[in-house]
C-alpha positions in Angstrom: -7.5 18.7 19.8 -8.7 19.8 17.0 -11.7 17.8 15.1 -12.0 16.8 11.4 -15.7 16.6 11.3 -18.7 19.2 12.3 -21.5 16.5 13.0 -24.0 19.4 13.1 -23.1 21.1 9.4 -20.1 18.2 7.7 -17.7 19.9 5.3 -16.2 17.9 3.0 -12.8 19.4 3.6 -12.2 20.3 7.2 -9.6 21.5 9.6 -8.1 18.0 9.8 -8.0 17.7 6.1 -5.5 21.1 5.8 -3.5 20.3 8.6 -2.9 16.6 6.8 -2.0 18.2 3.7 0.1 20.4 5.6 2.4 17.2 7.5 1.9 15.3 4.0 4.0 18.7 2.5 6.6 18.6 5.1 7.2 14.8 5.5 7.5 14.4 1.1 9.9 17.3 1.6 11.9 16.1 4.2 12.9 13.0 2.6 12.8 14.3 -0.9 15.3 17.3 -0.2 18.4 14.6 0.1 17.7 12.8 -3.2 19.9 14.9 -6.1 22.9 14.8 -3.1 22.5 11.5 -2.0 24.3 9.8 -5.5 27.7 12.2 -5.0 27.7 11.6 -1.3 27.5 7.7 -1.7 30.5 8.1 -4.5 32.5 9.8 -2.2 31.5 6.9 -0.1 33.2 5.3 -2.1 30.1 2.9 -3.3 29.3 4.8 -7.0 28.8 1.2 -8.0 25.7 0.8 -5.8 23.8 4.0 -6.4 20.6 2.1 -7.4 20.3 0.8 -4.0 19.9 4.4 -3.0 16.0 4.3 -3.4 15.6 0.6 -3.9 17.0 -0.1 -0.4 14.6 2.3 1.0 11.8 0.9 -0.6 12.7 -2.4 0.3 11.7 -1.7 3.9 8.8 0.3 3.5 7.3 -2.2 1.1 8.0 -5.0 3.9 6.5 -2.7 6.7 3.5 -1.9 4.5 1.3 -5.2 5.6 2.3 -4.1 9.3 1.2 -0.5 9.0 -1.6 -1.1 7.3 -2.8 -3.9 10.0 -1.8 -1.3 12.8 -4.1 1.3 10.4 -6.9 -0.9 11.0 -6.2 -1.5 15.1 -4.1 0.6 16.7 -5.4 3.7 14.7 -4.3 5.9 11.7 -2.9 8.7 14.1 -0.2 6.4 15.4 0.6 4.5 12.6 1.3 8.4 10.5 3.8 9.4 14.3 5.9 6.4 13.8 6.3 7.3 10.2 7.1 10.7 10.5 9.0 10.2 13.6 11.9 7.8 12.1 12.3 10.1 9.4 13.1 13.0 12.0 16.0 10.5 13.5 17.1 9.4 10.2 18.4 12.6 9.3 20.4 13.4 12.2 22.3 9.9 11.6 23.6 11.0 7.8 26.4 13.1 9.3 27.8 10.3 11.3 27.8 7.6 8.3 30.9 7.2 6.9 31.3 3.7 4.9 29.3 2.7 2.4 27.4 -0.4 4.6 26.9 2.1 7.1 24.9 4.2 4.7 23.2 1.3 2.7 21.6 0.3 6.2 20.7 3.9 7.1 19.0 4.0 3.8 17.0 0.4 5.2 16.1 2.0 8.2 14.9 5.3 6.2 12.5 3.6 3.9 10.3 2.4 7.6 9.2 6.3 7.5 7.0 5.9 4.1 6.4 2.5 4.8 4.1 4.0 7.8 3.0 7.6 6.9 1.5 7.4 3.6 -0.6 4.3 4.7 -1.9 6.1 7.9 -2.6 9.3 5.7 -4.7 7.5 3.1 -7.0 5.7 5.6 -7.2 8.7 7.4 -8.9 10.9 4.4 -10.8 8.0 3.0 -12.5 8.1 6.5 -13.5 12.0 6.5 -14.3 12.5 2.4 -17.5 11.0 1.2 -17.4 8.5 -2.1 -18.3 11.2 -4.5 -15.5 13.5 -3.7 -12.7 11.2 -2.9 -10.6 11.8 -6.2 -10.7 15.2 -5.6 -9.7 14.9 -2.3 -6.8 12.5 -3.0 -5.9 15.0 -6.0 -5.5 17.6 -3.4 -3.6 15.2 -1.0 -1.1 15.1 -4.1 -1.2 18.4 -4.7 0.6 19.1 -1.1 2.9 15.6 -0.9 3.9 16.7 -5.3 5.0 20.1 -3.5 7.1 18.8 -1.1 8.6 16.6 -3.2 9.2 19.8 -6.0 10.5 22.0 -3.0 12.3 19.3 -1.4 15.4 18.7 -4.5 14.6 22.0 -5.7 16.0 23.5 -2.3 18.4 20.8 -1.3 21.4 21.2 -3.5 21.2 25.1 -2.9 21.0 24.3 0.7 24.1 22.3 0.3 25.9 24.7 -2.0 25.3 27.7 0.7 26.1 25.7 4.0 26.9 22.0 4.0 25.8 18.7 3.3 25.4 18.1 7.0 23.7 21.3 7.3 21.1 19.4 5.0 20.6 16.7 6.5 19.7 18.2 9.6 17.2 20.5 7.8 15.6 17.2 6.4 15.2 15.9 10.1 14.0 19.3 11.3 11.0 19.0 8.6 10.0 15.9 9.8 9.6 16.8 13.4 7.7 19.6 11.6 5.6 17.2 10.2 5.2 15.2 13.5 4.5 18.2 15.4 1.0 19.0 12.7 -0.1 15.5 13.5 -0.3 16.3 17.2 -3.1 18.2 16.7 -5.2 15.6 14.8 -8.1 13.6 16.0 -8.0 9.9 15.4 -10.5 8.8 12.8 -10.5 5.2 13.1 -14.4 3.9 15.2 -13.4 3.5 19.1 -15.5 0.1 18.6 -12.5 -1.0 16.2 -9.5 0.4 18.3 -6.9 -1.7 20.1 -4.2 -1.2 22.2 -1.0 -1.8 20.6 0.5 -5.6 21.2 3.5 -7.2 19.8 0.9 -10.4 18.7 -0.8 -7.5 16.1 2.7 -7.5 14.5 1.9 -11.6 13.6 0.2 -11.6 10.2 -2.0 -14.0 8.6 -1.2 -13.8 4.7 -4.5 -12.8 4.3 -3.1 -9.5 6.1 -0.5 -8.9 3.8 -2.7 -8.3 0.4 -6.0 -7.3 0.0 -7.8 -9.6 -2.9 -10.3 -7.0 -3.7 -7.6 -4.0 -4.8 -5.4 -6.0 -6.6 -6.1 -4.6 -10.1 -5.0 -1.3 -9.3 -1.8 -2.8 -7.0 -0.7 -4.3 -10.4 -1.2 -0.8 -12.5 0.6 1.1 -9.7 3.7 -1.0 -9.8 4.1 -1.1 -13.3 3.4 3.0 -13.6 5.8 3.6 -10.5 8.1 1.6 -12.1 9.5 4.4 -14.1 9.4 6.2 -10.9 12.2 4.2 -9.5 14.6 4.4 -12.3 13.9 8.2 -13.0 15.3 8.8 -9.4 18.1 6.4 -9.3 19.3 8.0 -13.3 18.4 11.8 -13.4 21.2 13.2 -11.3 23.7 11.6 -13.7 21.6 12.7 -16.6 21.7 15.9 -15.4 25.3 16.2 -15.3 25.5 14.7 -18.6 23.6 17.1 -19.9 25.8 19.9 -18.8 23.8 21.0 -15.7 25.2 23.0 -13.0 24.9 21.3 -9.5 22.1 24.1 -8.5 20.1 22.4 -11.4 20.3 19.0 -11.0 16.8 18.9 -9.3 15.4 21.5 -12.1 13.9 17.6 -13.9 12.1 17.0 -10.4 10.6 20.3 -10.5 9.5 20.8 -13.6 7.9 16.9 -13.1 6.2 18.3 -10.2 4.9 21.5 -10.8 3.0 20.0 -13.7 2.2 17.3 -11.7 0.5 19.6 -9.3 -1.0 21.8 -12.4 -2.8 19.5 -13.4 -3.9 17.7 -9.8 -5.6 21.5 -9.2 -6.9 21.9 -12.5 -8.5 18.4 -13.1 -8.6 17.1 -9.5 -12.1 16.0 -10.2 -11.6 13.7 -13.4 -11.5 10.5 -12.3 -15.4 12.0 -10.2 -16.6 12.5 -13.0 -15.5 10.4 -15.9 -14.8 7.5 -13.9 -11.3 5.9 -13.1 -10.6 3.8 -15.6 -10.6 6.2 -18.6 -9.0 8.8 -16.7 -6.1 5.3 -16.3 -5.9 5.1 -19.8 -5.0 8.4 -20.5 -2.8 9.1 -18.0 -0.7 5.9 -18.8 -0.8 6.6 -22.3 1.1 9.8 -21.4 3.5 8.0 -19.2 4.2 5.7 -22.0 4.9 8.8 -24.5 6.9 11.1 -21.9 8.9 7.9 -21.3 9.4 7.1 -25.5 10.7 11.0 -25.4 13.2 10.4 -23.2 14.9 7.8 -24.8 15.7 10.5 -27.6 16.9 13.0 -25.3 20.6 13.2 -26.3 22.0 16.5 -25.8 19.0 18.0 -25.8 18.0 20.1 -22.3 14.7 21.5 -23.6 13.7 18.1 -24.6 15.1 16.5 -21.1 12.9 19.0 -19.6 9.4 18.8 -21.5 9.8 14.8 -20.8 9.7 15.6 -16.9 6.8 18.5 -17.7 4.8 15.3 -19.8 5.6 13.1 -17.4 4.3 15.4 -14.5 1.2 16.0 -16.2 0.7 12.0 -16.4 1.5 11.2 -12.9 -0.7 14.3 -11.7 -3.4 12.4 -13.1 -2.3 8.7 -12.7 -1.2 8.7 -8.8 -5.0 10.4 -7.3 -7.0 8.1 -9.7 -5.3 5.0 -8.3 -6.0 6.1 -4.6 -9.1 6.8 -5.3 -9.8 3.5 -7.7 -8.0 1.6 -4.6 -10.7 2.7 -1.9 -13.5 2.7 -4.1 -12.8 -0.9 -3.5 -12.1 -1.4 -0.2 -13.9 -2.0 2.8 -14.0 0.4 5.3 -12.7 -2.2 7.9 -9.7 -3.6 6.0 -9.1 0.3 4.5 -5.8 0.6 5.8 -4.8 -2.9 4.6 -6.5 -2.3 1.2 -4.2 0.9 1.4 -1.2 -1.0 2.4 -1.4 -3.0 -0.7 -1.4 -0.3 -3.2 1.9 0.8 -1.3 3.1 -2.6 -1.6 3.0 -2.9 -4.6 4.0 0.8 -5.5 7.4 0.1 -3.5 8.0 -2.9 -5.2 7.5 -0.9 -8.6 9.5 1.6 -7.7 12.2 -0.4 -6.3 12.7 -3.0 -8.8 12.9 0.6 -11.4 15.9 1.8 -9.1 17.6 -1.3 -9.2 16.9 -2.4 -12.7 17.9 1.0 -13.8 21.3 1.1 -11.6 22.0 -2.2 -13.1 21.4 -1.4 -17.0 23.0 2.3 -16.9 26.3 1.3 -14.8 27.7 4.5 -14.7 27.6 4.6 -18.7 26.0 7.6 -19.8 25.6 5.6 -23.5 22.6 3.5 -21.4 20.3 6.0 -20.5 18.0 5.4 -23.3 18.0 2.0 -22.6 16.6 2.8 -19.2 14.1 4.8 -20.3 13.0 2.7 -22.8 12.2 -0.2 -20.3 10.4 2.0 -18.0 8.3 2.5 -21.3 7.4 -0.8 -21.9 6.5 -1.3 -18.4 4.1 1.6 -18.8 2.7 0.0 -21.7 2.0 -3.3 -20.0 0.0 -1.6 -17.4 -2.0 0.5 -20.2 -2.5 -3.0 -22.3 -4.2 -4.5 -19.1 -6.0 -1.3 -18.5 -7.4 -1.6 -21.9 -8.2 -5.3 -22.2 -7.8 -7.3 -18.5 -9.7 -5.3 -16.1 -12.5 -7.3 -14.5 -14.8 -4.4 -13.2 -15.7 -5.0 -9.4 -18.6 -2.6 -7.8 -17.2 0.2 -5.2 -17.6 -0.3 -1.5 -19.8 3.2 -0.7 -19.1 4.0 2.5 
């Protein structure tokens, strides 16, 4: 096994830290490869009319599993917790092929949403435990740097994958990442104290509500669902706006990569920000450019270069919006209840993104006419969270440990 700390000379970034980049990479990419196929495949389905249940039916279970993953964090261990995750994603993929009504695929998509619900939550707790305080938004800017590639490799590759082979031929490709992924976290060494270890039980799946939401992180749960918001409804709407905009099929993840590549520009470049400035006013930045990239757009039109500077403003927001809440998140948790602290933020980050998909599949109906629309409520949500940022943020002190 190979070890995540040198207690003789510490590093801050270690073996263990690379490798979990490296399974963070593969798992986003698995997952994130099927999204620009997934709306035409459910139409041909014959279910066009659900296509926002696409992501929000997949969030829906991973935001439910969140208070159990993050309890199992805190127990079990983050090593296990991260296998289960990756490990229904790898069988997931190889069910696609056989799905062939549109109930059949809705539940798949249920089942699906248990891999983030698990991975993420495992991940998190795991690098909070081997960064120290005054390097943690760095470190969960380079975290994002890896997951923001997989998911900028993931559509970019998908629909050529698709075009070249098959659809099926995707999917499986998707399930071979994932065992990919699960085969990296083999060679980690669990982080979590042996003192606070437990062997797994089906009475640590009962849950107190004061296991289901940390009190202490839930001023940065509120900002993240209302900035992931947008999230939601750009992944349930950007296919079709795609084609409405006279993209090819090869190009209909050219929005997600242009997102993410200056997502992950800027996560390199000021991975460090929220170190050294503090998280809130690196917050109020980056949701004021959510809140502009999102105003833009609404006025897209006809207009491709416009379409594609939105995703590169939006990138640059959420490259420094997503590792400032991680970090603002364990800055206030306690290193005992880190995994459920954790959990919460992906609760509510779900949620956001989930009630986006579904609010968004709702408003747009296959009319091209309501795209703006969308967009423009994403904006206001965007400008809630920045109007609390600004004015109804208690300040709490951060748990150093």
């Amino acid at each position: 096994m190979l070890p995540t700390q040198n207690p003789t000379q510490p590093k801050v970034y270690t073996v263990g830290f690379w490798l979990m980049c490296l399974s963070s990479f593969l798992f986003f990419m698995s997952f994130n490869m099927l999204l620009p196929e997934l709306p035409d495949f459910l139409t041909r389905l014959g279910g066009a009319e659900y296509k926002g249940f696409i992501i929000a039916l997949f969030t829906l279970t991973a935001g439910l599993s969140r208070p159990f993953s993050g309890k199992l964090a805190d127990t079990v261990g983050r090593i296990p917790v991260m296998v289960f995750g990756s490990l229904v994603c790898f069988v997931c993929g190889f069910f696609y092929p056989w799905v062939t009504t549109v109930a059949g695929f809705l539940g798949l998509r249920l089942l699906h949403g248990f891999s983030t619900g698990f991975k993420p939550t495992g991940t998190a707790a795991f690098i909070a435990d081997i960064i120290p305080f005054e390097r943690r938004g760095e470190a969960m800017g380079l975290l994002g740097v890896a997951g923001s590639l997989g998911m900028a490799a993931g559509p970019a590759l998908g629909p050529h994958i698709t075009a070249a082979t098959s659809l099926n031929t995707l999917f499986y490709c998707s399930s071979g990442l994932a065992l990919l992924s699960l085969v990296v976290q083999g060679t980690m060494t669990e982080t979590l104290p042996p003192a606070q270890r437990q062997r797994f039980s089906w009475s640590l799946l009962r849950l107190d509500w004061s296991e289901v939401l940390e009190p202490r992180v839930l001023s940065p749960a509120l900002v993240t669902l209302l900035c992931l918001f947008p999230f939601g409804a750009i992944l349930t709407i950007v296919p079709d706006q795609s084609r409405a905009l006279g993209l090819s099929t090869g190009e209909k993840g050219l929005f997600y990569t242009c997102y993410t590549l200056a997502s992950l520009l800027v996560r390199l470049v000021a991975g460090r920000a929220s170190d050294r400035y503090g998280r809130l006013p690196v917050l109020r930045l980056s949701t004021a450019l959510l809140v502009v990239s999102l105003t833009l757009l609404t006025l897209v039109e006809h207009s491709v270069p416009l379409f594609l500077g939105s995703a590169v403003l939006f990138g640059l927001a959420t490259g420094l919006n997503s590792p400032t809440l991680y970090a603002w998140t364990v800055d206030l948790s306690h290193p005992a209840r880190r995994g459920r602290a954790v959990a919460t933020m992906y609760i509510a980050l779900e949620a956001g993104i989930g009630l986006g998909a579904l609010l968004a599949g709702w408003v747009y109906g296959n009319n091209d006419s309501h795209l703006p629309y969308v967009h423009g409520i994403s904006a206001g949500a965007t400008a809630l969270a920045l109007g609390y940022l600004l004015w109804g943020v208690k300040k709490q002190p951060p748990v150093v440990a």
